[in-house]
TORZA-832738 format. One record per residue: y negated, z, x of N, C-alpha, C in turn; residue in three letters. Coordinates in steps of 0.05 Angstrom, whole numbers, padded with zeros to 5 digits. Layout:
N
SITE     n.yy     n.zz     n.xx    ca.yy    ca.zz    ca.xx     c.yy     c.zz     c.xx    aa
SITE        Y        Z        X        Y        Z        X        Y        Z        X   Ala
...
***
This chain:
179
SITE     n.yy     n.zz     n.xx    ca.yy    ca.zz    ca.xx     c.yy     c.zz     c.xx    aa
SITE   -01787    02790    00779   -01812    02788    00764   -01832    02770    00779   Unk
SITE   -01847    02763    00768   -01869    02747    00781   -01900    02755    00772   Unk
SITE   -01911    02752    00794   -01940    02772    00786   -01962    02753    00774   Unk
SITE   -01966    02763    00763   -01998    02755    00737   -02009    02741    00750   Unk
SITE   -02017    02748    00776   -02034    02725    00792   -02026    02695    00793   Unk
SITE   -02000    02696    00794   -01984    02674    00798   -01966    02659    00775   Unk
SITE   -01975    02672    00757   -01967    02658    00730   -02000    02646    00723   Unk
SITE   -02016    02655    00732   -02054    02651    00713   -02055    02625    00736   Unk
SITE   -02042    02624    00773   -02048    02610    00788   -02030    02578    00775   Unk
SITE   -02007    02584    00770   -02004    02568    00751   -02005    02550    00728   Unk
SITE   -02012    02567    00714   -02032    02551    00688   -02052    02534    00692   Unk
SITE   -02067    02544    00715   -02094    02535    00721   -02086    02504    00744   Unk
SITE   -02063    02511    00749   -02054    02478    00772   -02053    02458    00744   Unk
SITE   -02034    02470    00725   -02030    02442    00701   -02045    02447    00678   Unk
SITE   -02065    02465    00683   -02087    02465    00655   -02069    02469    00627   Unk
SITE   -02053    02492    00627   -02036    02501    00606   -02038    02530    00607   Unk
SITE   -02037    02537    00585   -02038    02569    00583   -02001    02579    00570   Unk
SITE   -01986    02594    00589   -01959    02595    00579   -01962    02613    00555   Unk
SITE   -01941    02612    00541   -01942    02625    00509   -01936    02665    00523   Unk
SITE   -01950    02674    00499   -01949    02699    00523   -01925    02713    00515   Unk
SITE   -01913    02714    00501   -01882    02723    00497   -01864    02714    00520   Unk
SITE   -01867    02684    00528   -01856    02675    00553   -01868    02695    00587   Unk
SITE   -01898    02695    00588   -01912    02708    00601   -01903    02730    00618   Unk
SITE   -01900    02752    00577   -01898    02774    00590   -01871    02771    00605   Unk
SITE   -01848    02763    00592   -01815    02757    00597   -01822    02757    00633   Unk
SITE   -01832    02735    00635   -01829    02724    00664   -01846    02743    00691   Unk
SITE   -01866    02755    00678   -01874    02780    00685   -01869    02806    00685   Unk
SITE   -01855    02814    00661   -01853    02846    00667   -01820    02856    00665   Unk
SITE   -01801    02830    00666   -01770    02827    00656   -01760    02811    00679   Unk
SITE   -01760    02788    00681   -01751    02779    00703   -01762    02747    00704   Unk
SITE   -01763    02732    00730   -01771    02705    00731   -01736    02694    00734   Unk
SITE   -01731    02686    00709   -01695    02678    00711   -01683    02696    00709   Unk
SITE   -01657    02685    00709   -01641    02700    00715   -01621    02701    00685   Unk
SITE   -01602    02722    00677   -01591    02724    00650   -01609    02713    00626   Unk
SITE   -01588    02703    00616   -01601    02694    00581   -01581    02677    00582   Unk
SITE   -01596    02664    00556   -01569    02646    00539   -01552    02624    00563   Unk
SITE   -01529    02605    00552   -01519    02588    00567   -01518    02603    00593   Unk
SITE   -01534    02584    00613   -01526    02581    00637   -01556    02602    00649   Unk
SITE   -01564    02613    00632   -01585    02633    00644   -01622    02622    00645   Unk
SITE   -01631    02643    00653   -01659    02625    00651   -01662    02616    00679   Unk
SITE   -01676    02598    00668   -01687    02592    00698   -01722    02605    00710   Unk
SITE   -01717    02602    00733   -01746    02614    00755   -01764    02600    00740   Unk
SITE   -01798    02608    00735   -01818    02593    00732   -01819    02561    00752   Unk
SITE   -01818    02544    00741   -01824    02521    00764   -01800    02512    00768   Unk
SITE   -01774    02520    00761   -01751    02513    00775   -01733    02501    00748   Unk
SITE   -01714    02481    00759   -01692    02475    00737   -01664    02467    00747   Unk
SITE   -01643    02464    00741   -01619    02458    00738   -01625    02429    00757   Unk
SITE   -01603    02424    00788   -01608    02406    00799   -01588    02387    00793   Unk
SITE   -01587    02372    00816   -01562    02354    00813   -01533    02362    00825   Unk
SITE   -01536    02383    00840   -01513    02411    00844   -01517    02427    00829   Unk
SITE   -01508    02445    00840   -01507    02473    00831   -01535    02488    00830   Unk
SITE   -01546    02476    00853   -01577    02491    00858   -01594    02490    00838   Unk
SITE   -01611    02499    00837   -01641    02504    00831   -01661    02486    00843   Unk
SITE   -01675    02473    00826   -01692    02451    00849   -01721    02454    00829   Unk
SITE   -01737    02451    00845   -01769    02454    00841   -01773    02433    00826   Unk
SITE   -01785    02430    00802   -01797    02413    00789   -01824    02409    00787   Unk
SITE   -01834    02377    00786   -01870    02376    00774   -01875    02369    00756   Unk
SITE   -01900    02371    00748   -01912    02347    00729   -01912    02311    00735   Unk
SITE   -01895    02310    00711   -01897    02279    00714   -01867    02263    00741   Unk
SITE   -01844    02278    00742   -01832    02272    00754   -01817    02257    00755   Unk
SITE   -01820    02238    00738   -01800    02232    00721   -01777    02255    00689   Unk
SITE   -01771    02269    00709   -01762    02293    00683   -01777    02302    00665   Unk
SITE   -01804    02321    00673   -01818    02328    00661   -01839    02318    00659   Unk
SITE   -01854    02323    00641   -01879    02307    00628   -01897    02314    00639   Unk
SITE   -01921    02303    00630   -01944    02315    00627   -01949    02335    00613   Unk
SITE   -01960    02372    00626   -01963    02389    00611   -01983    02394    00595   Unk
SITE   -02003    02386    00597   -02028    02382    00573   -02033    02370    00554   Unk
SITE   -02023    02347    00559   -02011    02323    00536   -01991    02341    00520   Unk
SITE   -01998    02340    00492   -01992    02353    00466   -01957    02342    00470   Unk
SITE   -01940    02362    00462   -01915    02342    00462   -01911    02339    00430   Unk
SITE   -01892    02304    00436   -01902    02291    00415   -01892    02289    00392   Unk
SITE   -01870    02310    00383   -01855    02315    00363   -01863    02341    00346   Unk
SITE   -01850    02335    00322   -01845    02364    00298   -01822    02362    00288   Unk
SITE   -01809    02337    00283   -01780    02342    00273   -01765    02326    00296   Unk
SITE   -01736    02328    00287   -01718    02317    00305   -01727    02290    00320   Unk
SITE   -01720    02281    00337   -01716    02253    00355   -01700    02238    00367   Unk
SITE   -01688    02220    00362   -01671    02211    00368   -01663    02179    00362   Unk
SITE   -01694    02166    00374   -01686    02139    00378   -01677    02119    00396   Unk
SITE   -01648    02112    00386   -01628    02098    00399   -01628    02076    00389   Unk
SITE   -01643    02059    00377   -01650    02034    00363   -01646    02016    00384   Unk
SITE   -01657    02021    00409   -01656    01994    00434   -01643    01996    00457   Unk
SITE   -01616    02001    00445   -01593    02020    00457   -01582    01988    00459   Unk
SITE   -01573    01967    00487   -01563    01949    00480   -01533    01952    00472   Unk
SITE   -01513    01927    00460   -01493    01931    00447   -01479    01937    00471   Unk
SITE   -01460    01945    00476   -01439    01947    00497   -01424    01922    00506   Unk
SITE   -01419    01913    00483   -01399    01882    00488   -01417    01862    00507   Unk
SITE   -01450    01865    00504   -01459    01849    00522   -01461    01855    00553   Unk
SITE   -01454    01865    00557   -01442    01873    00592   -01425    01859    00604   Unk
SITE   -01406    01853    00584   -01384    01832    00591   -01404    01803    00589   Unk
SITE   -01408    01803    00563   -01421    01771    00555   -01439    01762    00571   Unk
SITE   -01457    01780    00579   -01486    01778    00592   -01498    01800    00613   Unk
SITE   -01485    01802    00634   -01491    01825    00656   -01511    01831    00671   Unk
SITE   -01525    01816    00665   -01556    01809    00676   -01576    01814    00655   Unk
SITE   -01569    01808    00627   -01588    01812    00599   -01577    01840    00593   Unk
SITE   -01547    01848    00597   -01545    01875    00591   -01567    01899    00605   Unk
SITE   -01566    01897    00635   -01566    01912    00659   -01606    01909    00649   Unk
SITE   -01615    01890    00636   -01650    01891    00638   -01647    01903    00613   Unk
SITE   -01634    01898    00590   -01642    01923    00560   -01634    01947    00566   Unk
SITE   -01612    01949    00575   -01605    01972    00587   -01624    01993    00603   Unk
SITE   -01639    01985    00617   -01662    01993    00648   -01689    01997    00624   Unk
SITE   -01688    01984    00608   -01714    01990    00587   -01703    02004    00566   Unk
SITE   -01678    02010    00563   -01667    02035    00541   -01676    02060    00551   Unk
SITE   -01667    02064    00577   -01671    02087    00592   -01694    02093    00594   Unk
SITE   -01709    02069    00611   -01737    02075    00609   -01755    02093    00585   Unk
SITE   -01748    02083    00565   -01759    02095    00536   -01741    02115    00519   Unk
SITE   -01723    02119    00522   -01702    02137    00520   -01697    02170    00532   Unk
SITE   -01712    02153    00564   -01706    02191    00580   -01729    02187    00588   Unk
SITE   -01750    02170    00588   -01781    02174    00589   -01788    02205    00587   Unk
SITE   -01799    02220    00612   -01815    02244    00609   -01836    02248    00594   Unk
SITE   -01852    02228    00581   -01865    02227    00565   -01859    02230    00540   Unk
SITE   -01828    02241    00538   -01813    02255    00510   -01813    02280    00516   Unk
SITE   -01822    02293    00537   -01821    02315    00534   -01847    02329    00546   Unk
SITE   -01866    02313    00538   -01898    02318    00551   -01904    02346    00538   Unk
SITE   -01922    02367    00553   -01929    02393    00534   -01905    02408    00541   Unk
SITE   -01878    02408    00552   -01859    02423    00554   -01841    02427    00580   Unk
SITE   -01831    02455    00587   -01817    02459    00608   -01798    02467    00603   Unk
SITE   -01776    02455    00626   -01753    02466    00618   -01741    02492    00621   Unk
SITE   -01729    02512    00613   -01725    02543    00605   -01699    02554    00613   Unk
SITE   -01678    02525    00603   -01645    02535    00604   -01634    02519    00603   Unk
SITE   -01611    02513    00620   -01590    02497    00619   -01568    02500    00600   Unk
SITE   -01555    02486    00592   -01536    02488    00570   -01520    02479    00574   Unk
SITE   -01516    02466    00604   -01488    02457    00606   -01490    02423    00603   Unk
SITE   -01472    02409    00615   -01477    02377    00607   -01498    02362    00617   Unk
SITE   -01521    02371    00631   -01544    02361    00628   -01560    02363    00601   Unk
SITE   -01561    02384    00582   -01567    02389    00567   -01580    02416    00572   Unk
SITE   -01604    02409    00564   -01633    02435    00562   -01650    02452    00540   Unk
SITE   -01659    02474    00541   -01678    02481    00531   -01693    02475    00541   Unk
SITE   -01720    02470    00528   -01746    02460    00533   -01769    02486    00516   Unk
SITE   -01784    02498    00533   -01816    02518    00514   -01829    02498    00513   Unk
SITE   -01839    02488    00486   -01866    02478    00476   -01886    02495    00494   Unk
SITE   -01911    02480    00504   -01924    02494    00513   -01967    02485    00501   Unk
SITE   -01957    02460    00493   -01981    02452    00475   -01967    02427    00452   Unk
SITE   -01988    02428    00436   -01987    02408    00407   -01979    02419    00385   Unk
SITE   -01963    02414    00372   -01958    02424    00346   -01939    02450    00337   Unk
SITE   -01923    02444    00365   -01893    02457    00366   -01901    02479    00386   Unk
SITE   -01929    02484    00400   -01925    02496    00422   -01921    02529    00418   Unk
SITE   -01904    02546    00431   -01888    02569    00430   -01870    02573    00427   Unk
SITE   -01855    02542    00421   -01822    02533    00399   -01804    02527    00420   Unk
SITE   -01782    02524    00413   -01765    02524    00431   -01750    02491    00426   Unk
SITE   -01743    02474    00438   -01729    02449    00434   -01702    02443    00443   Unk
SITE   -01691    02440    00440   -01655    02433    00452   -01658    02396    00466   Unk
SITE   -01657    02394    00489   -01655    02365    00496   -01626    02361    00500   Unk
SITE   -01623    02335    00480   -01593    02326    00473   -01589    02304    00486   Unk
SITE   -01606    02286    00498   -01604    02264    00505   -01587    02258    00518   Unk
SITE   -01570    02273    00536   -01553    02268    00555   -01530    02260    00541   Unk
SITE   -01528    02271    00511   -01496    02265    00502   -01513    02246    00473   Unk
SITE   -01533    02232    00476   -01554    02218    00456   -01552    02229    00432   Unk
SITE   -01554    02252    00424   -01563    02268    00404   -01596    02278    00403   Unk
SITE   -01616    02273    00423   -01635    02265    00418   -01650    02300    00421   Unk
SITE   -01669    02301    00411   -01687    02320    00423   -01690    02340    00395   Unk
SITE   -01682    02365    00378   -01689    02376    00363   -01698    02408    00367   Unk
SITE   -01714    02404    00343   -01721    02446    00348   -01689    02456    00349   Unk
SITE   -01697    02478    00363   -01672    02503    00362   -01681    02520    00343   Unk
SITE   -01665    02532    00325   -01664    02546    00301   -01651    02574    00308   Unk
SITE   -01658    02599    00291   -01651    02614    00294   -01630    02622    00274   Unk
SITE   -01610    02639    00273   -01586    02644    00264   -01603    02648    00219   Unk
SITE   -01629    02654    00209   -01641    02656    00192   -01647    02631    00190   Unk
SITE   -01649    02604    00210   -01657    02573    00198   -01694    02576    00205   Unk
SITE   -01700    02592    00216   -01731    02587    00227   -01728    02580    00255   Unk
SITE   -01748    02567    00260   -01762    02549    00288   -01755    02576    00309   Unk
SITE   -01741    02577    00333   -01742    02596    00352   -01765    02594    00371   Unk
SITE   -01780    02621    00375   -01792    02623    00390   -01780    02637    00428   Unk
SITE   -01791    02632    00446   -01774    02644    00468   -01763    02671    00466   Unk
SITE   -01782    02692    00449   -01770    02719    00447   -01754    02722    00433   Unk
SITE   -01753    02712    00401   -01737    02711    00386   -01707    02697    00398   Unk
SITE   -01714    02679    00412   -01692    02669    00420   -01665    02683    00437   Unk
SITE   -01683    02698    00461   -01686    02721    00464   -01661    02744    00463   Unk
SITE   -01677    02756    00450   -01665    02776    00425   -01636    02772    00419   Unk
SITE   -01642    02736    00400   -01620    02738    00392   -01593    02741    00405   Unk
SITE   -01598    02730    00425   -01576    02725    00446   -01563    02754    00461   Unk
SITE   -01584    02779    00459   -01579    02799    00470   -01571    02816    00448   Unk
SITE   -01567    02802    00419   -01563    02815    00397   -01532    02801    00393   Unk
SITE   -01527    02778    00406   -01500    02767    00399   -01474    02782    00408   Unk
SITE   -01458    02773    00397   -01426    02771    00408   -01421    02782    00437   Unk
SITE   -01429    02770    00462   -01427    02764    00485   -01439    02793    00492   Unk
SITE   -01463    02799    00488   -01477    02826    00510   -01479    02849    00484   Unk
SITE   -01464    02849    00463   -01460    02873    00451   -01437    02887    00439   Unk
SITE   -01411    02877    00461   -01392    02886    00457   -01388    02912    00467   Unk
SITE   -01365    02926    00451   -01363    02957    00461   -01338    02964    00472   Unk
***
C-alpha cells in the first residue's frame, strides 16, 4: 500500500488529482502488484526494457504531460505518414527521415498527455488511467506497438471501463474464480 501522504505528495509534483477509485486501490489494497495481464504496476513505475520495473516522468518521452487534458474520446490511430516500405530500398536516406518523423508523431508522448500507465499487456502494449480531459477516470489500451493505435477499453456490457470496474471484472473472470 502506499500512504495518503504520498499519493496527495504526488499529485501536487504533477498538479493532477488521481481518480479516487484508483486512490483508494493504491492506498488501502495494494501499490501493484496482481490484476489483469501482466499485473499492476507501482504508482510511478512501468514495464522496462527487461523484465524490471523502471521509474517513469513527466514528459519522458513515454509519458506525457499530466495536466494537459489527454487528447482523445474515440479511437486513434493515425498511420497516414507511415512511409511506404518499398522506399527503403529505393530511397534510404528519404526513407530513414519519413520514417524518424512517423515515429516522432506516431509514439509522440503527447498522445498520451493527461495519462499514466497502469498495466502491461504484454508486447509493449499498455493500459493507460485517464487522469484529466474528457476521458479522465477511463481506462485506454495503447496499441501502438503492434499500430492498432490507442482505444478506450470496454467492459464485457460495451461501457467505457473505469479502473475499478476494470477491476472487478478481472477478479470476476475465468482466471481468479475457479473452483
Amino acid at each position: 500500500m502506499f500512504p495518503e501522504l504520498a499519493v496527495h505528495e504526488f499529485g501536487e509534483k504533477y498538479g493532477i488529482t488521481l481518480p479516487s477509485e484508483y486512490r483508494h486501490f493504491v492506498t488501502h489494497i495494494g501499490n501493484g502488484g496482481a490484476g489483469p495481464f501482466y499485473g499492476i504496476f507501482p504508482l510511478g513505475f512501468m514495464d522496462g526494457v527487461s523484465s524490471e520495473l523502471q521509474r517513469w516522468d513527466e514528459n519522458d518521452g513515454i509519458v506525457g504531460l499530466l495536466e494537459q487534458p489527454f487528447p482523445f474520446t474515440d479511437e486513434w490511430n493515425d498511420v497516414s505518414g507511415q512511409p511506404d516500405p518499398d522506399l527503403s530500398e529505393a530511397n534510404p536516406e528519404l526513407y530513414e527521415q519519413q520514417i524518424e518523423l512517423f515515429d516522432r508523431t506516431y509514439w509522440g508522448s503527447q498522445n498520451v498527455n493527461g495519462a499514466i500507465p497502469v498495466c502491461h499487456m504484454g508486447c509493449a502494449i499498455r493500459v493507460w488511467l485517464i487522469l484529466s480531459g474528457a476521458e479522465a477516470g477511463h481506462l485506454w489500451r495503447d496499441g501502438r506497438a503492434d499500430y492498432t493505435g490507442l482505444s478506450p477499453i470496454k467492459l464485457h456490457d460495451g461501457s467505457r471501463a473505469t479502473f475499478s470496474e476494470w477491476y472487478s471484472e478481472w477478479l470476476d473472470g475465468p482466471f481468479c474464480n475457479k473452483r
